[in-house]
DSSP file (Angstrom, degrees, kcal/mol; ACC not computed):
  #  RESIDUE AA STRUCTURE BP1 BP2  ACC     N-H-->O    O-->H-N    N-H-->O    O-->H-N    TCO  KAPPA ALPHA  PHI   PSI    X-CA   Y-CA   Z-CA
    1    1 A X     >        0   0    0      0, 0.0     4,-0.9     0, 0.0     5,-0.1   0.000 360.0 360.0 360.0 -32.0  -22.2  -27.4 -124.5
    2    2 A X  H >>  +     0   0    0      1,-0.2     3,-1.8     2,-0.2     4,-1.2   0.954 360.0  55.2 -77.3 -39.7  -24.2  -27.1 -121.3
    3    3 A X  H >> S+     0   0    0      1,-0.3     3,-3.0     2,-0.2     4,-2.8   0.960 107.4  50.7 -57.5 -76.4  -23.0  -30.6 -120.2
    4    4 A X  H 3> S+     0   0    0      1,-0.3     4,-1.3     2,-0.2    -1,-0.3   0.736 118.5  44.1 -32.1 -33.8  -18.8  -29.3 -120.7
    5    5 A X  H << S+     0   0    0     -3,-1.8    -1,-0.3    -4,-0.9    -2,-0.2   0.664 109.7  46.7 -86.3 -31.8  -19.9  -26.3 -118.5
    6    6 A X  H XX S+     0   0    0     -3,-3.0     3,-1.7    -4,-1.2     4,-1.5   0.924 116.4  51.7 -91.3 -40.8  -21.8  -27.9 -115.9
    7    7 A X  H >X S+     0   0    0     -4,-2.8     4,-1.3     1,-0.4     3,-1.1   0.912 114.6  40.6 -29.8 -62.7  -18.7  -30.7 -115.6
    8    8 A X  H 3< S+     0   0    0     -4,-1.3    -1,-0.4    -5,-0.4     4,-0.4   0.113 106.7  54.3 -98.5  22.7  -16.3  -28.3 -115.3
    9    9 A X  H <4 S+     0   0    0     -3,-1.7    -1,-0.3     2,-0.2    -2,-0.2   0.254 111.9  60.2-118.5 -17.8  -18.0  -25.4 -112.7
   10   10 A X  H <X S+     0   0    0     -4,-1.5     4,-1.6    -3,-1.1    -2,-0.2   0.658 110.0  37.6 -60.5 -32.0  -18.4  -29.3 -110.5
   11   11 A X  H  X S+     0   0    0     -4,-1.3     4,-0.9     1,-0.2     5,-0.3   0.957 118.6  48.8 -95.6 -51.1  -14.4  -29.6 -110.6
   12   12 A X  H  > S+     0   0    0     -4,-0.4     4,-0.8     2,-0.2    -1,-0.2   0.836 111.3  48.3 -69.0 -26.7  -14.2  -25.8 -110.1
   13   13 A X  H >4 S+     0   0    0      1,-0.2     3,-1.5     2,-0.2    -3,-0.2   0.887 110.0  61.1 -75.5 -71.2  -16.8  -25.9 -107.0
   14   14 A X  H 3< S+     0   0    0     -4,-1.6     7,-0.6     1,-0.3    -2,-0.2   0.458  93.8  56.6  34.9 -79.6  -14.6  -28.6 -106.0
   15   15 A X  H 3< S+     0   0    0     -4,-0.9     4,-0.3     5,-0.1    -1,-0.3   0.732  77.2 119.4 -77.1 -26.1  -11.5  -26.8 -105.7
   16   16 A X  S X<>S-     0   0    0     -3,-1.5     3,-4.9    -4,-0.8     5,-1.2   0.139  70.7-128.6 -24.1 108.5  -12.8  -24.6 -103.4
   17   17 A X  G > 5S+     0   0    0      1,-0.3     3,-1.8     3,-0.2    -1,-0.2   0.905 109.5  56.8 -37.1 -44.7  -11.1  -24.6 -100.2
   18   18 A X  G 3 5S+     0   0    0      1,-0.2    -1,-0.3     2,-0.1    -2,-0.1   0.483 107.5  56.2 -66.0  -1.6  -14.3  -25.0  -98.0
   19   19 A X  G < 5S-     0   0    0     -3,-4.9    -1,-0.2    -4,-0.3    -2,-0.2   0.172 132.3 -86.4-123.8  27.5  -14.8  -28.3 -100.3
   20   20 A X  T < 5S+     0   0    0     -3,-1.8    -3,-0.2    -4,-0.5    -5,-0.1   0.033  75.5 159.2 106.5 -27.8  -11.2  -30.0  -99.5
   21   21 A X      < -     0   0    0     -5,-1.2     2,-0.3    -7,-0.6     3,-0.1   0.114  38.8-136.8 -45.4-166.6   -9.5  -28.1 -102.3
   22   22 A X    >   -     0   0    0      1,-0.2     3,-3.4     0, 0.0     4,-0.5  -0.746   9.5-162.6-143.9  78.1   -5.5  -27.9 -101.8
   23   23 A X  G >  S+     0   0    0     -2,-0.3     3,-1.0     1,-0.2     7,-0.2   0.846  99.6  52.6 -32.9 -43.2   -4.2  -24.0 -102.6
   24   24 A X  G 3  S+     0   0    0      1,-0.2    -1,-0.2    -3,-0.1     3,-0.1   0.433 119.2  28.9-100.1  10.5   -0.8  -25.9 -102.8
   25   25 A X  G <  S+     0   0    0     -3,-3.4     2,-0.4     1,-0.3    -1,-0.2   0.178 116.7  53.0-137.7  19.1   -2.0  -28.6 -105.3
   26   26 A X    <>  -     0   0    0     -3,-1.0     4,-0.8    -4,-0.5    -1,-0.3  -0.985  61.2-154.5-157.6 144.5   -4.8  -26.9 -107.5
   27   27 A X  H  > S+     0   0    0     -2,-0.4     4,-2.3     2,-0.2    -1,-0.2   0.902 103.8  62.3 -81.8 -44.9   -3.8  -23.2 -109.3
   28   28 A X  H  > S+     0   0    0      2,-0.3     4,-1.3     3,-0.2     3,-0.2   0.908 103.2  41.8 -81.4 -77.3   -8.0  -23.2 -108.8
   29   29 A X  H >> S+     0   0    0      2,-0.3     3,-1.3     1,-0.2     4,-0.7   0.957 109.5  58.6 -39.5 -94.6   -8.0  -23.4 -105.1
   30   30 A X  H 3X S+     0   0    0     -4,-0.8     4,-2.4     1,-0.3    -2,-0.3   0.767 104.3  53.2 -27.4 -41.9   -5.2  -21.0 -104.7
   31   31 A X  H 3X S+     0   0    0     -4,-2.3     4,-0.6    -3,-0.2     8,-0.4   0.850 107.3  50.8 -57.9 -20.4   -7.2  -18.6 -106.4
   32   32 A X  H << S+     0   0    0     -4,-1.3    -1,-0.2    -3,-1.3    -2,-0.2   0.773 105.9  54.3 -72.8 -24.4   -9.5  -19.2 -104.3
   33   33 A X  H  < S+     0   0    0     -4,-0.7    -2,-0.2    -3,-0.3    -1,-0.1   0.907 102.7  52.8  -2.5 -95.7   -7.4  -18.8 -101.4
   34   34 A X  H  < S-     0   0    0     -4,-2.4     4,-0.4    -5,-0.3    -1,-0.2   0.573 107.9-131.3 -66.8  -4.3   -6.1  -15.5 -102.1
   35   35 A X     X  -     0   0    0     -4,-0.6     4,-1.4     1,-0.2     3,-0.4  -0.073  42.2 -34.1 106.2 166.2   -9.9  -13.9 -102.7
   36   36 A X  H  > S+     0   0    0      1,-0.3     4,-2.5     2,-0.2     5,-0.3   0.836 127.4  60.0  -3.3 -70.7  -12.0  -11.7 -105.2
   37   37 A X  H  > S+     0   0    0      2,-0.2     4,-4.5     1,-0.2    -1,-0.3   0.966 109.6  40.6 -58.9 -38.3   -8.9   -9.5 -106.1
   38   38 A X  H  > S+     0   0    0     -3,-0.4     4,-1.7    -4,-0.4    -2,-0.2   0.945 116.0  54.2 -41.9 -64.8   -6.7  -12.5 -107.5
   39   39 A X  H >X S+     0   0    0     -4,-1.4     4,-2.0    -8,-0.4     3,-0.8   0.831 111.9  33.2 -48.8 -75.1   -9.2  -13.4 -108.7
   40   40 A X  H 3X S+     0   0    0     -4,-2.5     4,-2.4     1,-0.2     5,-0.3   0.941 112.2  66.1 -45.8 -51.5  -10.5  -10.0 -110.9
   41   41 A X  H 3X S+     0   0    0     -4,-4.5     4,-1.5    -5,-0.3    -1,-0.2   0.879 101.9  42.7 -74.1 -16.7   -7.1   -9.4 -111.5
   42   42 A X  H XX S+     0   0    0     -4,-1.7     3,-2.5    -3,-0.8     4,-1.4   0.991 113.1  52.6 -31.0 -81.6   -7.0  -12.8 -113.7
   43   43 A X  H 3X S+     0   0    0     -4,-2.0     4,-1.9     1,-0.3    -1,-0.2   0.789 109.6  51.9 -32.7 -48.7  -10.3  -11.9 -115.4
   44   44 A X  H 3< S+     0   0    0     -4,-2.4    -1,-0.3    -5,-0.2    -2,-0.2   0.885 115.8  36.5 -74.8 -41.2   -8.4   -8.6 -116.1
   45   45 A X  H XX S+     0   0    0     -3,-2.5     3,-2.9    -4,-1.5     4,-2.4   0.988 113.5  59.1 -60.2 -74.5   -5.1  -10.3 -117.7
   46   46 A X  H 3< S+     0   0    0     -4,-1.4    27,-0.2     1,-0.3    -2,-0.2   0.692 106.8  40.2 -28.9 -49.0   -7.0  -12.8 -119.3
   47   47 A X  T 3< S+     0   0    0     -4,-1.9    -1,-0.3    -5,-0.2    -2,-0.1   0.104 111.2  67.5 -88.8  17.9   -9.5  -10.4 -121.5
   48   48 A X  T X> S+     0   0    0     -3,-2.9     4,-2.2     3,-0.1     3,-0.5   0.686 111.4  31.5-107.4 -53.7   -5.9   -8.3 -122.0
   49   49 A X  T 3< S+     0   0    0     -4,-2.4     4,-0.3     1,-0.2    -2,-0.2   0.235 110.3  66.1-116.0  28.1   -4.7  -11.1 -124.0
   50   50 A X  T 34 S+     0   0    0     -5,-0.2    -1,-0.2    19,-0.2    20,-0.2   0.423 109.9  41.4 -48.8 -37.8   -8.1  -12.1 -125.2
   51   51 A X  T <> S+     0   0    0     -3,-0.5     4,-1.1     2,-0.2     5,-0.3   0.792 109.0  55.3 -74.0 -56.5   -7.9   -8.9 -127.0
   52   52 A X  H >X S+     0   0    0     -4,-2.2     4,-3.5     1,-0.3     3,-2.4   0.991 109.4  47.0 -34.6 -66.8   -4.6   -9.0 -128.1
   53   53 A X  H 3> S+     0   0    0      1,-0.3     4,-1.3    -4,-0.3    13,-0.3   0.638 112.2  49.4 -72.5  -8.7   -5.0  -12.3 -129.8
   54   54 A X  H 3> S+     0   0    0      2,-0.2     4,-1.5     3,-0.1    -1,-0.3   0.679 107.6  51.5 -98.3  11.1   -8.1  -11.3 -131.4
   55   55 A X  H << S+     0   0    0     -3,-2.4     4,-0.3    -4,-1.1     6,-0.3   0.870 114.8  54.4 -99.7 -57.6   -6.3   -7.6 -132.8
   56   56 A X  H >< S+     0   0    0     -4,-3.5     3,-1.1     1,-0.3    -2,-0.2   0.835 101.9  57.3 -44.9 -48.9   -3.6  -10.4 -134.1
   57   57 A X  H >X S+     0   0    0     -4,-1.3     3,-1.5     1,-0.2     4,-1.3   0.856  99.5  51.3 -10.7 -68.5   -6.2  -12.1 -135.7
   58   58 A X  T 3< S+     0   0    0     -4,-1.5    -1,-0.2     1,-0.3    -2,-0.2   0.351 112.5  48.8 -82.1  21.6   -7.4   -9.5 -137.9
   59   59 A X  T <4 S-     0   0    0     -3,-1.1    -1,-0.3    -4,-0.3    -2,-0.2   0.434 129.3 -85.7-132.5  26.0   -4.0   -8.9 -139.1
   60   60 A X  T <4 S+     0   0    0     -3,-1.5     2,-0.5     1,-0.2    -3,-0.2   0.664  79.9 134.9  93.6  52.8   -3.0  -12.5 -139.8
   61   61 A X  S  < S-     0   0    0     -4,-1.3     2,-0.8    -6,-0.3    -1,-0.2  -0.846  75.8 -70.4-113.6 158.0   -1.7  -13.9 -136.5
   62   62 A X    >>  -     0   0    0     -2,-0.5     3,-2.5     1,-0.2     4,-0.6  -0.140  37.3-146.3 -54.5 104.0   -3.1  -17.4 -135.8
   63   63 A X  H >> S+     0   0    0     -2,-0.8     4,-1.2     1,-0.3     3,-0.6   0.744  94.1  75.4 -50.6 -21.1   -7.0  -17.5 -134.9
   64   64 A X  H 3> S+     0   0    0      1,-0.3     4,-1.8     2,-0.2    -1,-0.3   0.791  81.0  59.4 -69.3 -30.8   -6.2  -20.2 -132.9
   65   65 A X  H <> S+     0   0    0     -3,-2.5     4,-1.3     2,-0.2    -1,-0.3   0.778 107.1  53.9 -62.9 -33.5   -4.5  -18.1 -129.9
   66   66 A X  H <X S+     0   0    0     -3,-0.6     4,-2.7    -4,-0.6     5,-0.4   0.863 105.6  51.9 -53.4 -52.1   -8.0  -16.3 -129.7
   67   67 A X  H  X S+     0   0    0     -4,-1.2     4,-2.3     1,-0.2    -2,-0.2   0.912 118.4  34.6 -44.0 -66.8   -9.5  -19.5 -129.4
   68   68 A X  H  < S+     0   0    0     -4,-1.8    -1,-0.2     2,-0.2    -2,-0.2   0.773 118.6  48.9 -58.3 -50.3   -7.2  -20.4 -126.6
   69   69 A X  H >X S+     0   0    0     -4,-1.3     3,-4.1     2,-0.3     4,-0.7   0.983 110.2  56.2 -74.9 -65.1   -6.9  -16.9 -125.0
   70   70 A X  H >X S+     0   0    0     -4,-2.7     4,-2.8     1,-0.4     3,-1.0   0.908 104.9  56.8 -31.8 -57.8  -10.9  -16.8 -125.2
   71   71 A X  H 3< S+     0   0    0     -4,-2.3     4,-0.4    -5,-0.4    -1,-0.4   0.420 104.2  47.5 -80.0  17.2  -10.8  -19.9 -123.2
   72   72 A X  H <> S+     0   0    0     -3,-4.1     4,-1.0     2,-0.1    -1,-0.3   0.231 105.8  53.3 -40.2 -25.4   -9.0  -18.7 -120.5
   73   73 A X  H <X S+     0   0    0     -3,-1.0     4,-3.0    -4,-0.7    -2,-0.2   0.842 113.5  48.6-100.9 -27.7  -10.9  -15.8 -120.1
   74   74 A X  H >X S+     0   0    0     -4,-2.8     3,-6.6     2,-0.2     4,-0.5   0.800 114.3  49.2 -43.9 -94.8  -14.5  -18.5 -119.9
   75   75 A X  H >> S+     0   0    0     -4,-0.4     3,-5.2     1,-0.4     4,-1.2   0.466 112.8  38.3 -55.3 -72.8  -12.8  -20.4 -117.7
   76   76 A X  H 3X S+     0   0    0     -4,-1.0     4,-1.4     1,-0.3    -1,-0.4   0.699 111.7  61.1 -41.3 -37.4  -11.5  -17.8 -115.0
   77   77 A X  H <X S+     0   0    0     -3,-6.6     4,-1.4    -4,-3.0    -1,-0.3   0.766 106.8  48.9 -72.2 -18.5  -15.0  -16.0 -115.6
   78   78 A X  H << S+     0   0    0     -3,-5.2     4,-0.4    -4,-0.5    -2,-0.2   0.866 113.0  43.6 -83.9 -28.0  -16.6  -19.6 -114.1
   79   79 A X  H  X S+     0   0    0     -4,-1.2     4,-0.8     2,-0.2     3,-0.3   0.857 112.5  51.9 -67.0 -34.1  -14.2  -19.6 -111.2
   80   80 A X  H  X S+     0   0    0     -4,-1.4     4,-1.8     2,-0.2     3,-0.3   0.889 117.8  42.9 -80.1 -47.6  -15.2  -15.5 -110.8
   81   81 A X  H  <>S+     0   0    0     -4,-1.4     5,-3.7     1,-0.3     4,-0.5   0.649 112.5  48.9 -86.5  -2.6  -19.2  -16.9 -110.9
   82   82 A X  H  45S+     0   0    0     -4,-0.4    -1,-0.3    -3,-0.3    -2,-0.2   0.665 107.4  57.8-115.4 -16.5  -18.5  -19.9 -108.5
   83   83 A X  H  <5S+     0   0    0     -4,-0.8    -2,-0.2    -3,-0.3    -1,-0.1   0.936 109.0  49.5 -54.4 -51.4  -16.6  -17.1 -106.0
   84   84 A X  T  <5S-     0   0    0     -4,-1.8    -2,-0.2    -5,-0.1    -1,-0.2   0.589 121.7-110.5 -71.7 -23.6  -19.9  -15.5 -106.1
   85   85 A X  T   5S+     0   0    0     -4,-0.5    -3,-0.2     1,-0.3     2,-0.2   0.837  81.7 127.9  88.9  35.3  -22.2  -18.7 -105.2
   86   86 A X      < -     0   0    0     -5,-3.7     2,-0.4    -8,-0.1    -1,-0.3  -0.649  42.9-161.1-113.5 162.6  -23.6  -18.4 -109.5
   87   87 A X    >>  -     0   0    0     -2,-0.2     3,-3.6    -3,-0.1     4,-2.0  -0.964  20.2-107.1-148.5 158.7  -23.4  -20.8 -111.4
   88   88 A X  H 3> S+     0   0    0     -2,-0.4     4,-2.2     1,-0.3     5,-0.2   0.839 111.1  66.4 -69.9  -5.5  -23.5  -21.0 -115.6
   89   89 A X  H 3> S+     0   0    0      2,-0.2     4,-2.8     1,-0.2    -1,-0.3   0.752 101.4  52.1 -86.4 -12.3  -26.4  -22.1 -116.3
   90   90 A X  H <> S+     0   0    0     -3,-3.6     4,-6.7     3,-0.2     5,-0.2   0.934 108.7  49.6 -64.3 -47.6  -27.6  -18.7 -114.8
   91   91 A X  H  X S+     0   0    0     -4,-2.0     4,-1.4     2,-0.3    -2,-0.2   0.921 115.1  46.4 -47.5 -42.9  -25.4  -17.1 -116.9
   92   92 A X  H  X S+     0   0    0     -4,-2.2     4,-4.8    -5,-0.3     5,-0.4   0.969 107.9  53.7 -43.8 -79.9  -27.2  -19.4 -119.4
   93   93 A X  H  X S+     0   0    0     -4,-2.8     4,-0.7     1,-0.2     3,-0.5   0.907 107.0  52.2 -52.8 -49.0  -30.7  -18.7 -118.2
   94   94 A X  H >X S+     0   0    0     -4,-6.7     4,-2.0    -5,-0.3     3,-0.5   0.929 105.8  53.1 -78.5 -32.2  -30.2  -14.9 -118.6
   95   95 A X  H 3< S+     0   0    0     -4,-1.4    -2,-0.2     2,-0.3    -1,-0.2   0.776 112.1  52.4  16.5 -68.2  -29.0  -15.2 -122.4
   96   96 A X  H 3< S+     0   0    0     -4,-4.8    -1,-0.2    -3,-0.5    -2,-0.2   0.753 109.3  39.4 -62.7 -30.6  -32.0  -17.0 -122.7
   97   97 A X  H << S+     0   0    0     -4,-0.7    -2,-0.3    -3,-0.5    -1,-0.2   0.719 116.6  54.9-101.3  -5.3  -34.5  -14.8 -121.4
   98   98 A X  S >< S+     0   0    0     -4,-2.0     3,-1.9    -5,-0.2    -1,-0.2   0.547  85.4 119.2 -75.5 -10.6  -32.3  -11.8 -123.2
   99   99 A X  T 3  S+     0   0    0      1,-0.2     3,-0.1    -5,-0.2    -3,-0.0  -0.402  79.7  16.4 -67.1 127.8  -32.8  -13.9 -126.7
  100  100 A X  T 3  S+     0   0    0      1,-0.2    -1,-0.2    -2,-0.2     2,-0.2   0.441 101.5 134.1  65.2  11.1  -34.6  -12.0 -129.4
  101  101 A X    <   -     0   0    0     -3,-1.9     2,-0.5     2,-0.0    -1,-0.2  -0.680  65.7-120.5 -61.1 123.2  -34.0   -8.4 -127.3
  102  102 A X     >  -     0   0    0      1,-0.2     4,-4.0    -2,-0.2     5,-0.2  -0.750  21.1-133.1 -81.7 152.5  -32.9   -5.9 -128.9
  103  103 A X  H  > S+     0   0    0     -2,-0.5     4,-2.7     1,-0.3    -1,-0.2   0.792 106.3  47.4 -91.9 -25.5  -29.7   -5.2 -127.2
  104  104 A X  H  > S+     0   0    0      1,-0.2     4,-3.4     2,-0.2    -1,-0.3   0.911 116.9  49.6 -73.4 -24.8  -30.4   -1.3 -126.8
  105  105 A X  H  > S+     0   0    0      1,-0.2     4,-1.4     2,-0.2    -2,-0.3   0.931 108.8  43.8 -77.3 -33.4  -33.7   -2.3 -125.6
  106  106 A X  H >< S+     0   0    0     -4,-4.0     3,-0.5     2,-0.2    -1,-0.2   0.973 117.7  50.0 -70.0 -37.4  -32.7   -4.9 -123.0
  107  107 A X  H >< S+     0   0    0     -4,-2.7     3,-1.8     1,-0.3    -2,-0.2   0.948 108.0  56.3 -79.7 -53.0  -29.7   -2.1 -121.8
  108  108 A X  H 3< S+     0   0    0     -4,-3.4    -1,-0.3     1,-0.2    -2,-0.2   0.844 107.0  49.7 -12.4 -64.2  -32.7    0.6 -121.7
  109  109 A X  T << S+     0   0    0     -4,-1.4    -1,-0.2    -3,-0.5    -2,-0.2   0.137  76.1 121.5 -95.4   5.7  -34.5   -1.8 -119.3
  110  110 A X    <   -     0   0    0     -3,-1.8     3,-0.2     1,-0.1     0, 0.0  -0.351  69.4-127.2 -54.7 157.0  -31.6   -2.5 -116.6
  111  111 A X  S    S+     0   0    0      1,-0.1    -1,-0.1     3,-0.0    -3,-0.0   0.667 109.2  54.7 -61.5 -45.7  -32.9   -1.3 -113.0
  112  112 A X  S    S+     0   0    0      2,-0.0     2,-0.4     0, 0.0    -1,-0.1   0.414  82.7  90.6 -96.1 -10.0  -29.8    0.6 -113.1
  113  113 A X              0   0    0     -3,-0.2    -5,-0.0    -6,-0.2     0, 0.0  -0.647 360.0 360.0 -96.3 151.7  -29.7    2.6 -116.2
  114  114 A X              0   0    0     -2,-0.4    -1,-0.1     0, 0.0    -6,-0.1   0.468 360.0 360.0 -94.7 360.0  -31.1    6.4 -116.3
């Protein structure tokens, strides 16, 4: 899995304008282009009809549009981390070091919570 991930966050670093990409020959580079909001507002679409397809799911709509939808919203969340200079195997690496947490207990222990 890591392999599919680190492949494809190489073609997504790639597109980057500052690495040759072409806003007018890569969708990937144009997002990058137009900045952070294009960008969130994807992410935002993307988990809209992530959601959808899985509510469709549970009522007999083809599990395979979740599948699909769900991979759109990955993919757009690796362009969101590669905006950001992150990269998935962080995303990875915190997972890891959250593995066998209980989840109230790891959200307890944010810096951020009160």
């Amino acid at each position: 899995m890591t392999t599919v991930l680190d492949r494809l966050a190489a073609v997504i670093e790639s597109r980057k304008p500052a690495n040759g990409g072409d806003p007018a020959a890569s969708y990937v580079a144009r997002l990058f282009a137009k900045g952070d909001d294009a960008i969130l507002k994807k992410i935002g679409e993307e988990a809209v009809e992530t959601v959808m397809a899985a509510k469709d799911a549970r009522h007999g709509g083809d599990p395979d549009k979740l599948l699909y939808e769900c991979a759109d919203l990955w993919f757009h969340s690796l362009v969101l981390l590669s905006q950001f200079g992150l990269s998935p195997q962080q995303v990875l690496d915190e997972l890891a070091r959250r593995e066998g947490l209980s989840g109230l207990d790891e959200k307890a222990a944010r810096p951020d919570q009160h």
